[in-house]
mmCIF file of the protein (N, C-alpha, C, O) and its ligand, coordinates in Angstrom:
data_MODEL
# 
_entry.id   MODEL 
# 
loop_
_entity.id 
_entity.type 
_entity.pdbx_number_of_molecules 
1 polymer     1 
2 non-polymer 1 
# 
_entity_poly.entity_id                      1 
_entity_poly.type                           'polypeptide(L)' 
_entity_poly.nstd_linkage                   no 
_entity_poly.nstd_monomer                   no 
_entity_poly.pdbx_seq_one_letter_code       
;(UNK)(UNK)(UNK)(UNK)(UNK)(UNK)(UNK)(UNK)(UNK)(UNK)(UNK)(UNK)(UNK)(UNK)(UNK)(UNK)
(UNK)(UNK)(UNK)(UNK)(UNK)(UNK)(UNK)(UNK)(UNK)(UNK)(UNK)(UNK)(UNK)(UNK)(UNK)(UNK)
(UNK)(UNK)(UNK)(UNK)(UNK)(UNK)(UNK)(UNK)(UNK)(UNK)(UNK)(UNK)(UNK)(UNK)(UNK)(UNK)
(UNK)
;
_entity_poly.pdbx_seq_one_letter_code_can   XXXXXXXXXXXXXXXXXXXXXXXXXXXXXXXXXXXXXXXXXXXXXXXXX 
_entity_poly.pdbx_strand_id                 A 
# 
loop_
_entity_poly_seq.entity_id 
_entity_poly_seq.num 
_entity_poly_seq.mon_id 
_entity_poly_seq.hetero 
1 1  UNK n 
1 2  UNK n 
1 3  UNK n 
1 4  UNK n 
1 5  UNK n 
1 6  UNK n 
1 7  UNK n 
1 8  UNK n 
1 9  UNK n 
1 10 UNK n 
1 11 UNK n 
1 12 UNK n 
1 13 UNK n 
1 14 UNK n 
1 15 UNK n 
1 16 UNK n 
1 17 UNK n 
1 18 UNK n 
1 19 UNK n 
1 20 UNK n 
1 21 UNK n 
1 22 UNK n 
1 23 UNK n 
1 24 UNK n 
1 25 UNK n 
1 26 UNK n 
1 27 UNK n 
1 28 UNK n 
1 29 UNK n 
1 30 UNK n 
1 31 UNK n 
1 32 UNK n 
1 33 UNK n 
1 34 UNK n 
1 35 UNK n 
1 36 UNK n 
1 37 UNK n 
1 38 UNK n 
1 39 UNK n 
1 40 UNK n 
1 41 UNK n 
1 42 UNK n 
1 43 UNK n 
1 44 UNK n 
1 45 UNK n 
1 46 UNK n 
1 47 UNK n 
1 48 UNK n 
1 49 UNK n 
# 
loop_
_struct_asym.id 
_struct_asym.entity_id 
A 1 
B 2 
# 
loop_
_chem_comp.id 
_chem_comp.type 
_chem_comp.mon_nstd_flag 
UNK 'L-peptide linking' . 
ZN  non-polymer         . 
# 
_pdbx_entity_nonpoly.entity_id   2 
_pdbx_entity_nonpoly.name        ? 
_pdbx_entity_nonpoly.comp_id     ZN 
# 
_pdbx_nonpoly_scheme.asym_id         B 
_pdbx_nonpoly_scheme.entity_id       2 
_pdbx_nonpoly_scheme.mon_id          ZN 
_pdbx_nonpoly_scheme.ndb_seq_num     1 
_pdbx_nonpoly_scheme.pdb_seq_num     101 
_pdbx_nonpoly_scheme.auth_seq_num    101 
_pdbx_nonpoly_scheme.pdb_mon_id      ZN 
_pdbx_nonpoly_scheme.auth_mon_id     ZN 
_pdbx_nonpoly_scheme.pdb_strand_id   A 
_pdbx_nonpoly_scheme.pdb_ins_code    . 
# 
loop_
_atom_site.group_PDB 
_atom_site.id 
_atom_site.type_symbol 
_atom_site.label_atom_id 
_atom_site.label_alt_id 
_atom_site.label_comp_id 
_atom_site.label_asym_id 
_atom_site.label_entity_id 
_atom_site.label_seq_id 
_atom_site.pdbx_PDB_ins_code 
_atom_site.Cartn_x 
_atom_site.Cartn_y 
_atom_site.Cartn_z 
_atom_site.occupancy 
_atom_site.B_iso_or_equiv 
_atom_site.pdbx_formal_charge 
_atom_site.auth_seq_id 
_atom_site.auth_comp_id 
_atom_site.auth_asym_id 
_atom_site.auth_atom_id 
_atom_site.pdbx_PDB_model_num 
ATOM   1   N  N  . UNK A 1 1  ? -111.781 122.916 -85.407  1.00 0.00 ? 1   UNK A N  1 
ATOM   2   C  CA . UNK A 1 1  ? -110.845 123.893 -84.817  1.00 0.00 ? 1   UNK A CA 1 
ATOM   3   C  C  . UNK A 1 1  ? -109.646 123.190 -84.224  1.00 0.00 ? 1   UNK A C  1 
ATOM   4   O  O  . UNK A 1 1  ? -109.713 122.131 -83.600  1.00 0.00 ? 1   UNK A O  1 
ATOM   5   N  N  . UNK A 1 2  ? -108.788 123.722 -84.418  1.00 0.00 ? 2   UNK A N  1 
ATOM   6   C  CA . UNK A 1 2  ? -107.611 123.359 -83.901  1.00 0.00 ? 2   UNK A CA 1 
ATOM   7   C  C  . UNK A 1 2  ? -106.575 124.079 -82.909  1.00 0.00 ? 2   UNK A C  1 
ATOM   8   O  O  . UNK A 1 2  ? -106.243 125.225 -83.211  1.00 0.00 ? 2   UNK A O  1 
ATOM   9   N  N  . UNK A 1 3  ? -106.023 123.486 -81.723  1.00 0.00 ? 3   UNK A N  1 
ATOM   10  C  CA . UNK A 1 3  ? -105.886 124.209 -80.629  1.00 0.00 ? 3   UNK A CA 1 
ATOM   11  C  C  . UNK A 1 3  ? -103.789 124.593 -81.303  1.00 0.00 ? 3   UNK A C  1 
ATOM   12  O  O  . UNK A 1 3  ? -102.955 125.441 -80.987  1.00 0.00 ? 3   UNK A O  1 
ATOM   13  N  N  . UNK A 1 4  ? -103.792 123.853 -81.921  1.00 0.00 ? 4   UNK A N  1 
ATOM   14  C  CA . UNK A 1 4  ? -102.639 124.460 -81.985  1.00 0.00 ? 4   UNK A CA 1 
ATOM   15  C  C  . UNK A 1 4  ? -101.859 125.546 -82.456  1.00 0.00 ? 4   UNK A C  1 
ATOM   16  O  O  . UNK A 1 4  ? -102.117 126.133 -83.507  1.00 0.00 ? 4   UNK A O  1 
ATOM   17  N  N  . UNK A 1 5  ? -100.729 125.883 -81.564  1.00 0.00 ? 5   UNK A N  1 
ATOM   18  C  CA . UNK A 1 5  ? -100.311 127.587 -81.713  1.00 0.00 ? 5   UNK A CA 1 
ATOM   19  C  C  . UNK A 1 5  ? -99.659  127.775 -82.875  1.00 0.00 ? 5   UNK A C  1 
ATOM   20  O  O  . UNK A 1 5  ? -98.688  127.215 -83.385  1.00 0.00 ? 5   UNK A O  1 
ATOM   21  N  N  . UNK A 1 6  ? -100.437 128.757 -83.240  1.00 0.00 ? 6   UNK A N  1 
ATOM   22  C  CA . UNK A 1 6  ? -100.075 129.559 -84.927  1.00 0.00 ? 6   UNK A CA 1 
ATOM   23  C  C  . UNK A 1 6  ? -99.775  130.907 -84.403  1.00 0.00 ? 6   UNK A C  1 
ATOM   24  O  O  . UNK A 1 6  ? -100.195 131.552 -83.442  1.00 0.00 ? 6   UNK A O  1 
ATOM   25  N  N  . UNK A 1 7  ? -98.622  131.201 -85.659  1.00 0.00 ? 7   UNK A N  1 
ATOM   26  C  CA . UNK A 1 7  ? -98.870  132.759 -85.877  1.00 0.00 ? 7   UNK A CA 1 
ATOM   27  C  C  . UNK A 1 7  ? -99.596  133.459 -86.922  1.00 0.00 ? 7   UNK A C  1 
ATOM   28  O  O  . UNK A 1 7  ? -99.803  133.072 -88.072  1.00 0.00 ? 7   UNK A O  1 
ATOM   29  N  N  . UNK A 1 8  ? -99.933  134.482 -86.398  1.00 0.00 ? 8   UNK A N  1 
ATOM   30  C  CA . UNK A 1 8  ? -100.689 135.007 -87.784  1.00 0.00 ? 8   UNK A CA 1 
ATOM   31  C  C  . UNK A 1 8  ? -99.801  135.535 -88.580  1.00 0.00 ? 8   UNK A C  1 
ATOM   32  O  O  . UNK A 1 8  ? -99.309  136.655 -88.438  1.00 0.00 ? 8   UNK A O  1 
ATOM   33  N  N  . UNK A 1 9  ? -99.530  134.663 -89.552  1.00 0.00 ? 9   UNK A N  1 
ATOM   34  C  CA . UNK A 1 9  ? -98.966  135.285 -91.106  1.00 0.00 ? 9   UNK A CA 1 
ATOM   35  C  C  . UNK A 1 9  ? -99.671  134.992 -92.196  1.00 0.00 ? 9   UNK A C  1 
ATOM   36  O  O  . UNK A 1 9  ? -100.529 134.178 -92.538  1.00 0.00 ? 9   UNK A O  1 
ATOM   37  N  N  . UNK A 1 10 ? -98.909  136.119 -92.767  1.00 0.00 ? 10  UNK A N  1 
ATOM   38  C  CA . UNK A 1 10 ? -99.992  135.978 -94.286  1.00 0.00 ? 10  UNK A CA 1 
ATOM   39  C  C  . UNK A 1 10 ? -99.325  134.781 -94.861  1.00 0.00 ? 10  UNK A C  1 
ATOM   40  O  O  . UNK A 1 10 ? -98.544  134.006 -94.308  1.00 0.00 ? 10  UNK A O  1 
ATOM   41  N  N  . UNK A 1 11 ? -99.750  134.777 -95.994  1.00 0.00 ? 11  UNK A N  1 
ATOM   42  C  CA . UNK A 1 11 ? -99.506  133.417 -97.002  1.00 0.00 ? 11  UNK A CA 1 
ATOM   43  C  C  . UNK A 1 11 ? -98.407  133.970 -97.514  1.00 0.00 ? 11  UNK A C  1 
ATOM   44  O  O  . UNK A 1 11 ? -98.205  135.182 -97.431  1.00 0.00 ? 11  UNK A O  1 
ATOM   45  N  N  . UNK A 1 12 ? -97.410  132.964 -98.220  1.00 0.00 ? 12  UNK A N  1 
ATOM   46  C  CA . UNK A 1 12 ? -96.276  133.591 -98.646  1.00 0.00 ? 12  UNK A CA 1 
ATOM   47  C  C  . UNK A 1 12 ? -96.444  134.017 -100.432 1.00 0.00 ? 12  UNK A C  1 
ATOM   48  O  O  . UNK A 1 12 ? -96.868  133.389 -101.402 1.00 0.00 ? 12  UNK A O  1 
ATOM   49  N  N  . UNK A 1 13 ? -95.940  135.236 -100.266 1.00 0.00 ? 13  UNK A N  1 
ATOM   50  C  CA . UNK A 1 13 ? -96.136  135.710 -101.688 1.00 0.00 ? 13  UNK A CA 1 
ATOM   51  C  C  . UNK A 1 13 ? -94.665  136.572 -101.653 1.00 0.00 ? 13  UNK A C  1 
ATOM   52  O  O  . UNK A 1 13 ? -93.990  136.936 -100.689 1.00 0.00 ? 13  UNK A O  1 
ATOM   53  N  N  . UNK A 1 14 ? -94.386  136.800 -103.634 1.00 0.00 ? 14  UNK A N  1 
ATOM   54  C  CA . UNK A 1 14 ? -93.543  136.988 -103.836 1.00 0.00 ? 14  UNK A CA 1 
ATOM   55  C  C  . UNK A 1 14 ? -92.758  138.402 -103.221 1.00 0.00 ? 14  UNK A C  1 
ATOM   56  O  O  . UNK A 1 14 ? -93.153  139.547 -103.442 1.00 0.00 ? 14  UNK A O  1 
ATOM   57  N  N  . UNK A 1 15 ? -91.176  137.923 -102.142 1.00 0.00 ? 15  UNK A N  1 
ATOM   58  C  CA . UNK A 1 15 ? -90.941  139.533 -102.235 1.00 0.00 ? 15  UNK A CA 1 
ATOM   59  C  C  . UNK A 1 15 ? -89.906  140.348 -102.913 1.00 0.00 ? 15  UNK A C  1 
ATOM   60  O  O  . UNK A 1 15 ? -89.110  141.184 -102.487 1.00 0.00 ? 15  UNK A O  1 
ATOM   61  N  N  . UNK A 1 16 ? -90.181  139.790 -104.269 1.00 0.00 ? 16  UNK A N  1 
ATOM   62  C  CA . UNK A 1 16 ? -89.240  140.446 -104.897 1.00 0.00 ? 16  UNK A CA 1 
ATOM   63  C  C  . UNK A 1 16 ? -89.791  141.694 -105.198 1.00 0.00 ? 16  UNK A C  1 
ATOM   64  O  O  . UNK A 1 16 ? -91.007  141.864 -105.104 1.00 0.00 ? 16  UNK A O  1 
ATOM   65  N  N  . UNK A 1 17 ? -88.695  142.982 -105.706 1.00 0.00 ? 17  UNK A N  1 
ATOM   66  C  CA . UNK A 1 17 ? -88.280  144.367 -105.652 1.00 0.00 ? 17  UNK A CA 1 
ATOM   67  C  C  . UNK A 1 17 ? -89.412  145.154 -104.455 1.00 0.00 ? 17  UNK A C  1 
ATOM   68  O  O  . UNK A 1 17 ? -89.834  144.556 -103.465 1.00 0.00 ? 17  UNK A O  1 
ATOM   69  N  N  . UNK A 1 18 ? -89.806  146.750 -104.841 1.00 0.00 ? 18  UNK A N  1 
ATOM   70  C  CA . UNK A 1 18 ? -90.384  147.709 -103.542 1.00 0.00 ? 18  UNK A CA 1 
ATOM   71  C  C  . UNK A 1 18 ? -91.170  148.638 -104.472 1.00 0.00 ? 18  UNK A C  1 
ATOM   72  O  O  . UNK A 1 18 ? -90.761  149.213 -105.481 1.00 0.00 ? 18  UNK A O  1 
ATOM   73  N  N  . UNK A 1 19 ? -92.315  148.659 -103.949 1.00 0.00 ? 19  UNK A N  1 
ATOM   74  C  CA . UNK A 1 19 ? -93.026  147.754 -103.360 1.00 0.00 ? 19  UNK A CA 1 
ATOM   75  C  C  . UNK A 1 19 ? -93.001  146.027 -103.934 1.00 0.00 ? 19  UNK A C  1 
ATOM   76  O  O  . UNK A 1 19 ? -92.531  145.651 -105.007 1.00 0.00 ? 19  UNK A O  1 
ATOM   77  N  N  . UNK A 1 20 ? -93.585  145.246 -102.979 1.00 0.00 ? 20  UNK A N  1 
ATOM   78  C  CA . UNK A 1 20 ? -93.282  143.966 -103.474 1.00 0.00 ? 20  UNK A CA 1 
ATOM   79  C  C  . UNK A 1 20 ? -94.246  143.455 -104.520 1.00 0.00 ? 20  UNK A C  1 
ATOM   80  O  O  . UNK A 1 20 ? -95.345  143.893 -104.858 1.00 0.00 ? 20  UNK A O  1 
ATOM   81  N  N  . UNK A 1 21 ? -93.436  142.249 -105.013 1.00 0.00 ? 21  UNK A N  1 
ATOM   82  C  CA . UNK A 1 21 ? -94.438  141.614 -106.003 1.00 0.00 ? 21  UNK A CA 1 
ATOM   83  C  C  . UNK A 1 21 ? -95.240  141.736 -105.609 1.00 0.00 ? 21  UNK A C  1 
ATOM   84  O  O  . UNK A 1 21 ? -95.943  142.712 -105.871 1.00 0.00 ? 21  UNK A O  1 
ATOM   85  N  N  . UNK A 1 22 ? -95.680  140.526 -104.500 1.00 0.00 ? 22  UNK A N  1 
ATOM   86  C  CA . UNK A 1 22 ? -96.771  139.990 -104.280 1.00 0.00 ? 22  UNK A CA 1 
ATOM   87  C  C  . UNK A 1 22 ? -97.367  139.543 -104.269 1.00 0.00 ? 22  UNK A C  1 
ATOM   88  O  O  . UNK A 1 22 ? -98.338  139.533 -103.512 1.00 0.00 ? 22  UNK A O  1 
ATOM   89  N  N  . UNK A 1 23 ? -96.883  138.392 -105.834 1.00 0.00 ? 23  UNK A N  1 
ATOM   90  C  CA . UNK A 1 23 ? -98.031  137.321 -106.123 1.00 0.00 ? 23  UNK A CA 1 
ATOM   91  C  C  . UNK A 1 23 ? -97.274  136.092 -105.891 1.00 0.00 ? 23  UNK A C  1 
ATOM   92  O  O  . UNK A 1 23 ? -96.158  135.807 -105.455 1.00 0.00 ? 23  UNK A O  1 
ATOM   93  N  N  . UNK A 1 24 ? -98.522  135.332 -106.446 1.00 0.00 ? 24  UNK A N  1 
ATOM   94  C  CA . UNK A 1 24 ? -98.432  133.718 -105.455 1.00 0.00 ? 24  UNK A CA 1 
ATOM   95  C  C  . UNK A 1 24 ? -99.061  132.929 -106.700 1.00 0.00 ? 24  UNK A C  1 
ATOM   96  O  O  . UNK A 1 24 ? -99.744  133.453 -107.579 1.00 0.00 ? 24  UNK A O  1 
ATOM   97  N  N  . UNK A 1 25 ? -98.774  131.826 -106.635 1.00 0.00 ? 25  UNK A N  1 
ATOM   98  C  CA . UNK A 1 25 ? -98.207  131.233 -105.249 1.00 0.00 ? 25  UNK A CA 1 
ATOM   99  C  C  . UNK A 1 25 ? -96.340  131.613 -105.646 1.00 0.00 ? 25  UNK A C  1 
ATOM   100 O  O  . UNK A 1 25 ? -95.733  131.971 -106.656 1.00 0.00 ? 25  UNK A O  1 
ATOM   101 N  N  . UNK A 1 26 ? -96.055  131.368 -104.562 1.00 0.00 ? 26  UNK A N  1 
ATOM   102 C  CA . UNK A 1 26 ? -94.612  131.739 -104.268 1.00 0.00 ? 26  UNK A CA 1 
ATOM   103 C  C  . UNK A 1 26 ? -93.470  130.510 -103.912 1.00 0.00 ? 26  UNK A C  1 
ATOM   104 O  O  . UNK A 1 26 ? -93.736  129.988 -102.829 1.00 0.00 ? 26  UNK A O  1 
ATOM   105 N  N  . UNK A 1 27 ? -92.608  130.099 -104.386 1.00 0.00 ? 27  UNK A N  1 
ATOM   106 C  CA . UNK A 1 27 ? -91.990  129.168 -103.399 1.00 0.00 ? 27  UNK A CA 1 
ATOM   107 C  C  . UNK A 1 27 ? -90.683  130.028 -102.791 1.00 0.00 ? 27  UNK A C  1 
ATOM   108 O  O  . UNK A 1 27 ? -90.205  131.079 -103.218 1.00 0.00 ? 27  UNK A O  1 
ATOM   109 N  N  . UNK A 1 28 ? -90.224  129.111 -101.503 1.00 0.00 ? 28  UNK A N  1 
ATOM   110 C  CA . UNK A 1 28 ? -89.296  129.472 -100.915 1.00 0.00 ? 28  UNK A CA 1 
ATOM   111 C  C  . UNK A 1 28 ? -87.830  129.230 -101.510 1.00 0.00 ? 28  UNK A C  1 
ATOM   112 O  O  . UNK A 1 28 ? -87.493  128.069 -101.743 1.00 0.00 ? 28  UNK A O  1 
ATOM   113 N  N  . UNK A 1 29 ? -86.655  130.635 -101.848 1.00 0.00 ? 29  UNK A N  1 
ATOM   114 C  CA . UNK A 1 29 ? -85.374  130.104 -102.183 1.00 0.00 ? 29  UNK A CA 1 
ATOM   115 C  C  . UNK A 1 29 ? -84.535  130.721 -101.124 1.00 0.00 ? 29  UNK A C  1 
ATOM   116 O  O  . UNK A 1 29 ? -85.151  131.260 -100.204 1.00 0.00 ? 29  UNK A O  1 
ATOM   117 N  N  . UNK A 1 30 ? -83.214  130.738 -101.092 1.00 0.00 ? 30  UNK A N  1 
ATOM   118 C  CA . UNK A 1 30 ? -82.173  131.033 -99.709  1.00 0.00 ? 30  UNK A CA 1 
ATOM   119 C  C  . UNK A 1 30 ? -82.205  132.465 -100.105 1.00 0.00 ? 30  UNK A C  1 
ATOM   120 O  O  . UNK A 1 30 ? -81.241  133.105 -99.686  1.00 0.00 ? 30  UNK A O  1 
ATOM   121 N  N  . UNK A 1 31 ? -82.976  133.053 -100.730 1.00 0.00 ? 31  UNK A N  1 
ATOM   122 C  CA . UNK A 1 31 ? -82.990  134.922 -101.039 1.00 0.00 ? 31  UNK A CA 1 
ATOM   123 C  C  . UNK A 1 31 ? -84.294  135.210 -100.483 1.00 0.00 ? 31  UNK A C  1 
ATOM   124 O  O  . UNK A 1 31 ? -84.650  136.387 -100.529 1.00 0.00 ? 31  UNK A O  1 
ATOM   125 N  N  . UNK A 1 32 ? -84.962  134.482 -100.041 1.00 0.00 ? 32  UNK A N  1 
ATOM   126 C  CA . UNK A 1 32 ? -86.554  134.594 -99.638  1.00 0.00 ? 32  UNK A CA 1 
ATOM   127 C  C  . UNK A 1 32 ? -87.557  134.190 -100.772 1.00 0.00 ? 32  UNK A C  1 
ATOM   128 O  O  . UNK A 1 32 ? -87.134  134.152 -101.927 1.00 0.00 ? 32  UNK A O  1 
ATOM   129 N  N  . UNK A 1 33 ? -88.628  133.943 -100.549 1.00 0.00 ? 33  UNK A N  1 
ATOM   130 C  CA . UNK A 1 33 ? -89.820  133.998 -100.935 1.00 0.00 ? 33  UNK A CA 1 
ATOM   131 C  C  . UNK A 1 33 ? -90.123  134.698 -102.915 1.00 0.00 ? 33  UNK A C  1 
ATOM   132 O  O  . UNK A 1 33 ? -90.301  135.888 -103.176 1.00 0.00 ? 33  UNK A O  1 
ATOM   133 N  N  . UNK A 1 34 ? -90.101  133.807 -103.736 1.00 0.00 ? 34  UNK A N  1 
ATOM   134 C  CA . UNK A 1 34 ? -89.966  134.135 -105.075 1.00 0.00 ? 34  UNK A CA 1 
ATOM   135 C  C  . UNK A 1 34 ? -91.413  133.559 -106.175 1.00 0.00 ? 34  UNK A C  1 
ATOM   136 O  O  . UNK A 1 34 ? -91.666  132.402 -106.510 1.00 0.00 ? 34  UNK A O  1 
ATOM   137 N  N  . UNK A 1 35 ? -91.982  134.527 -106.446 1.00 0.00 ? 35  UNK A N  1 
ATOM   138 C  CA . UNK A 1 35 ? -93.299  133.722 -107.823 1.00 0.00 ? 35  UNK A CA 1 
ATOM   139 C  C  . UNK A 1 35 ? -92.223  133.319 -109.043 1.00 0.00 ? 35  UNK A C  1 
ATOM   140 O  O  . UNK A 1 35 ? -91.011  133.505 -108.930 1.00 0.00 ? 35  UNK A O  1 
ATOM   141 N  N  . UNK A 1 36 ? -92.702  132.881 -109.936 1.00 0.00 ? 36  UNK A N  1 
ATOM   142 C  CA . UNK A 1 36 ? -92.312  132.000 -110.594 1.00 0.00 ? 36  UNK A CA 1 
ATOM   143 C  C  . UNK A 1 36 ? -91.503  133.137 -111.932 1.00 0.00 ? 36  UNK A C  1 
ATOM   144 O  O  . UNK A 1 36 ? -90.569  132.901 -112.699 1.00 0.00 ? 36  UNK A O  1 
ATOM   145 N  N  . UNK A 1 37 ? -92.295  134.291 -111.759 1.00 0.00 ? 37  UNK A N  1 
ATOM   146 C  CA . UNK A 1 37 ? -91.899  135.204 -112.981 1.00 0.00 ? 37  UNK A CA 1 
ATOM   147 C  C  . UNK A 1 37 ? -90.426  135.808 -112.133 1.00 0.00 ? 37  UNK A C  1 
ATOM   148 O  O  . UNK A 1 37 ? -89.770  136.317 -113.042 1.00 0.00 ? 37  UNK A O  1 
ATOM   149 N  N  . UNK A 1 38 ? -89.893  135.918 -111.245 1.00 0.00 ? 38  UNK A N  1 
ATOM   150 C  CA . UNK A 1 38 ? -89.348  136.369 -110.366 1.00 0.00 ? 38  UNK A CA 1 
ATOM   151 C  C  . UNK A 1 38 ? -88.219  135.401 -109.455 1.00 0.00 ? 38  UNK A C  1 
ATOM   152 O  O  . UNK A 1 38 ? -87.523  135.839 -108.539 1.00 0.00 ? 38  UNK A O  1 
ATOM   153 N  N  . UNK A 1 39 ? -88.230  133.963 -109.961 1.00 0.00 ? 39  UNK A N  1 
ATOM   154 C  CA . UNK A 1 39 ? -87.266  133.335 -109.654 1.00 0.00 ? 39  UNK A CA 1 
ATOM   155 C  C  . UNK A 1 39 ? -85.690  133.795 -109.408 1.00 0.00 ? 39  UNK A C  1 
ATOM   156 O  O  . UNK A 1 39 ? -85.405  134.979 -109.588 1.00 0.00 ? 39  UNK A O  1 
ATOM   157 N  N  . UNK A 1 40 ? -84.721  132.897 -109.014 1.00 0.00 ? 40  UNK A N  1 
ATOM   158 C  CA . UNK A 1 40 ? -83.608  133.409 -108.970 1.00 0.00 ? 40  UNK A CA 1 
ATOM   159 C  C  . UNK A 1 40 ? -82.836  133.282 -110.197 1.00 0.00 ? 40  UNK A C  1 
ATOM   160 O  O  . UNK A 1 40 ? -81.902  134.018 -110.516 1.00 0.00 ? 40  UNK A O  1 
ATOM   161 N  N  . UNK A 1 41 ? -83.283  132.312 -110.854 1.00 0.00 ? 41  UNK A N  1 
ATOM   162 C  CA . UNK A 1 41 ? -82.774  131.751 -112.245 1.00 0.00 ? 41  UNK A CA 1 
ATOM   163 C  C  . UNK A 1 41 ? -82.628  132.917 -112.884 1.00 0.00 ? 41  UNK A C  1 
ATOM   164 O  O  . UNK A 1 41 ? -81.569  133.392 -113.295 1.00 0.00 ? 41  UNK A O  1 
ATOM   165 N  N  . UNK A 1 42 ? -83.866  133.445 -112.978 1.00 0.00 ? 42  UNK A N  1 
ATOM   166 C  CA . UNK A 1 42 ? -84.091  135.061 -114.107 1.00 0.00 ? 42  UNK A CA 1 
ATOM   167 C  C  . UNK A 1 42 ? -83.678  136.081 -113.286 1.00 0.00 ? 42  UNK A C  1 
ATOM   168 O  O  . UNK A 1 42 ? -83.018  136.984 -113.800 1.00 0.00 ? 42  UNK A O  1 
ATOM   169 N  N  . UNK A 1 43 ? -83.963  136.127 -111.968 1.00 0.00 ? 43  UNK A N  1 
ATOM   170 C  CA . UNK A 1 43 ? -83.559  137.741 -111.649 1.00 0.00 ? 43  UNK A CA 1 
ATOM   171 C  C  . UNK A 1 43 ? -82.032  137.724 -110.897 1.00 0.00 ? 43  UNK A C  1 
ATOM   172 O  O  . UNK A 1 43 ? -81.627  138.666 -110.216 1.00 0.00 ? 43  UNK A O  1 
ATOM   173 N  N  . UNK A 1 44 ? -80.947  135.969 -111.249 1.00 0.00 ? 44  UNK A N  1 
ATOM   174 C  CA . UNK A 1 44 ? -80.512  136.467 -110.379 1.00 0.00 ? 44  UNK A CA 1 
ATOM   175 C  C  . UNK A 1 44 ? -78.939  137.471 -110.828 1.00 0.00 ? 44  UNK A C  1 
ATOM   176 O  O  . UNK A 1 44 ? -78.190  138.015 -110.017 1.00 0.00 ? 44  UNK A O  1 
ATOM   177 N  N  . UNK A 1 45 ? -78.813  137.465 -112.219 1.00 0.00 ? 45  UNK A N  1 
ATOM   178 C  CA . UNK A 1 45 ? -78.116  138.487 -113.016 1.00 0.00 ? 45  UNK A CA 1 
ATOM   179 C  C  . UNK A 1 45 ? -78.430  139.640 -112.712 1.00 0.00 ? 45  UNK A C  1 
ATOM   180 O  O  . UNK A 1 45 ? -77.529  140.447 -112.482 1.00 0.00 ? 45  UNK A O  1 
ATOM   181 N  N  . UNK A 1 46 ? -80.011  140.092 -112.614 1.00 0.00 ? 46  UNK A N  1 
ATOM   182 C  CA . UNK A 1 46 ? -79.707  141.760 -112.498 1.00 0.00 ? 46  UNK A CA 1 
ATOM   183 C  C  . UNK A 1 46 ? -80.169  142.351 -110.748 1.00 0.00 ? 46  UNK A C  1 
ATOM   184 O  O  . UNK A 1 46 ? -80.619  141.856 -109.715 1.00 0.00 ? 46  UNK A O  1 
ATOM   185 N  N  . UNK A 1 47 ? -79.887  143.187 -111.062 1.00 0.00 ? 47  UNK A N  1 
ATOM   186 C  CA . UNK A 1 47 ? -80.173  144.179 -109.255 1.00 0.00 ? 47  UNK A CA 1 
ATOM   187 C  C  . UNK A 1 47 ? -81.283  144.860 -109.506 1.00 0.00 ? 47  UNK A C  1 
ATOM   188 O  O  . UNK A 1 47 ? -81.685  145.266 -110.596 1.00 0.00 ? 47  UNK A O  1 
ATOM   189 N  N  . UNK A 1 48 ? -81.811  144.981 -108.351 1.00 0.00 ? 48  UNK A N  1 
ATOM   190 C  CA . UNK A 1 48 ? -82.801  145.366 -108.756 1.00 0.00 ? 48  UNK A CA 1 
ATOM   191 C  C  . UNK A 1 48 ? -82.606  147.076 -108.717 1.00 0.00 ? 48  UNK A C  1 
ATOM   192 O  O  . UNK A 1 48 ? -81.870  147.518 -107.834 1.00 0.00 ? 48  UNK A O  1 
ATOM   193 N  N  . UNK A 1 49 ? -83.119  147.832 -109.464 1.00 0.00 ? 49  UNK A N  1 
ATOM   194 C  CA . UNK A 1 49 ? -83.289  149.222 -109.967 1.00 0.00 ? 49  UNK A CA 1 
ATOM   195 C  C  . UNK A 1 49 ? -83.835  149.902 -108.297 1.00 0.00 ? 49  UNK A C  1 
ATOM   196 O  O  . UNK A 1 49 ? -84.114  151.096 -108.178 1.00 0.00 ? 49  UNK A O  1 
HETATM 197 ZN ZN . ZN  B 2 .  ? -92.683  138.228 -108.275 1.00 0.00 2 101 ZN  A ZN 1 
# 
C-alpha cells in the first residue's frame, strides 16, 4: 500500500466523439486523450457529425 495522494480517476480512454469512444489504451495528444483508430492524424480533417 501506498500512502501517497491519488485521485480517483479512471484510466485514460479514448474521448473522441458523444457518447465517447472509450477504448484504450489511449495516448495523450494537445486535443485530449485519443485510441489509435481515432488519432489526430485520421480524424483531424473531419468534424465530428
Ligand atoms: Zn476512439
Amino acid at each position: 500500500m501506498s500512502s501517497a495522494p491519488r485521485e480517483d480517476k479512471p484510466p485514460p480512454s479514448c474521448e473522441y466523439g458523444n457518447p465517447r469512444c472509450g477504448a484504450r489504451p489511449a495516448r495523450f495528444y494537445p486535443c485530449g486523450w485519443k485510441c489509435d483508430r481515432h488519432q489526430p492524424a485520421r480524424t483531424h480533417r473531419r468534424t465530428a457529425p
